[in-house]
C-alpha positions, 0 to 999 in steps of 0.5 A: 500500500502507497501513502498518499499524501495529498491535496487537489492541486496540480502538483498533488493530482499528478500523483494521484493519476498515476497511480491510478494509471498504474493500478497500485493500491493507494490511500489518501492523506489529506494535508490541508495547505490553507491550515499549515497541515504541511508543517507537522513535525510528521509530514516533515519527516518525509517532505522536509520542503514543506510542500506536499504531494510525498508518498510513503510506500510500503512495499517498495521494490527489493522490499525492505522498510518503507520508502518515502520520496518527496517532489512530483517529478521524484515521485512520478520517477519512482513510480514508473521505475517501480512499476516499469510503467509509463517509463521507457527502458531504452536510453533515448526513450528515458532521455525523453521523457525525463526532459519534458518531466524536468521542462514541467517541473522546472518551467511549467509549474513554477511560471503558471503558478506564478501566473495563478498568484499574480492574476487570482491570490495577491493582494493588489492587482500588479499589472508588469507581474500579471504580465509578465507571467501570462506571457511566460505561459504563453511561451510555454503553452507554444512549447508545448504544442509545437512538441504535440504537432504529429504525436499523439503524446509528449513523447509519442506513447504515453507516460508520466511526462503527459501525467506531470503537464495535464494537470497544469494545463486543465486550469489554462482558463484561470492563466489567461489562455485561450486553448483555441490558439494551440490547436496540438495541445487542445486535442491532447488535452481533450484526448487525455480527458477520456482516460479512465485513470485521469478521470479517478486520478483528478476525482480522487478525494474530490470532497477535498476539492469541493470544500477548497473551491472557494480558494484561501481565506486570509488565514490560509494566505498568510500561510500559504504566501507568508513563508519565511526561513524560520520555522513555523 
């Protein structure tokens, strides 16, 4: 059994598709973000980031005591090398994959949100940051359509790269970004919709998500935006 600890967002819906696409037992953990749940002293014992999703798997290959692993990307590695699904052997198929989930994590994710905080939480509307980070997610939308034009996938059979991306891109309407413009990404974004596995993935727990919908208080952004060094 996989421990899944959780919230919906893009980061933590990752997750829980893939191991719905990979067919492995899993349970849910809720770490409520809005509530500083991600700084308990157990959570941080396996995500020392603070940030959740983290897994905790029981039965890691080899066997032995449990395994923890923390970041999406990690994860999403490791689930596919435990699995050997979703992650092709071969070198260059590896080598594929590994760049765009590395595209994702290190570009995709970040600059959206980015554009998500300037254009829907901050507390005053900052027109060069909204900016600025629309036009990133614009670039980046481009990127990854012209990756799309003749594939059926990021890279061409499906894998965890397509599961790292989709979740940021469900939210294209909340970052300015008419998909009508990058007609490869909206067929593959509409294609991914049909998967049974993103469909219990993206619904997994989705009484979490019904009840976070409103977006954060003015607790939670204190929590979720106020974040020094120092210990909370």
């Amino acid at each position: 059994m996989i421990d899944l600890h959780f919230w919906p967002t893009p980061n933590g819906w990752k997750i829980s598709i893939a191991l719905e696409e990979m067919g492995l037992p899993y349970r849910i953990v809720p770490v409520n973000i809005g509530r500083g749940e991600q700084f308990k002293p157990g959570f941080l014992a396996i995500s020392p980031n603070n940030r959740m999703p983290a897994i905790v798997d029981d039965e890691p290959p080899g066997g032995g005591a449990p395994i923890s692993v923390f970041e999406s990307g990690a994860i999403l590695l490791y689930l596919g090398d435990k699995t050997g699904k979703f992650l092709p052997r071969d070198l260059r198929g590896r080598t594929a994959v590994t760049e765009w989930l590395m595209w994702q994590m290190g570009g995709l994710g970040p600059m959206l949100g980015q554009n998500h905080h300037f254009r829907m939480y901050a507390p005053e509307k900052l027109p060069y940051a909204i900016d600025r980070y629309t036009k990133e997610a614009h670039r980046l939308y481009g990127v990854l359509d012209r990756r799309l034009e003749g594939r059926e996938y990021v890279c061409d059979e499906y894998s965890i790269a397509d599961m790292a991306c989709w979740p940021w891109i469900i939210l294209h309407e909340r970052q300015g970004i008419d998909l009508a413009e990058f007609p490869n990404l909206q067929r593959w974004h509409e294609k991914m919709k049909t998967r049974p596995g993103v469909q219990r993935g993206f619904d997994a727990a989705k009484e979490l998500r019904n009840a976070s919908s409103a977006g954060p208080d003015e607790q939670a952004k204190k929590i979720l935006f106020g974040q020094t060094g120092k210990p909370a």
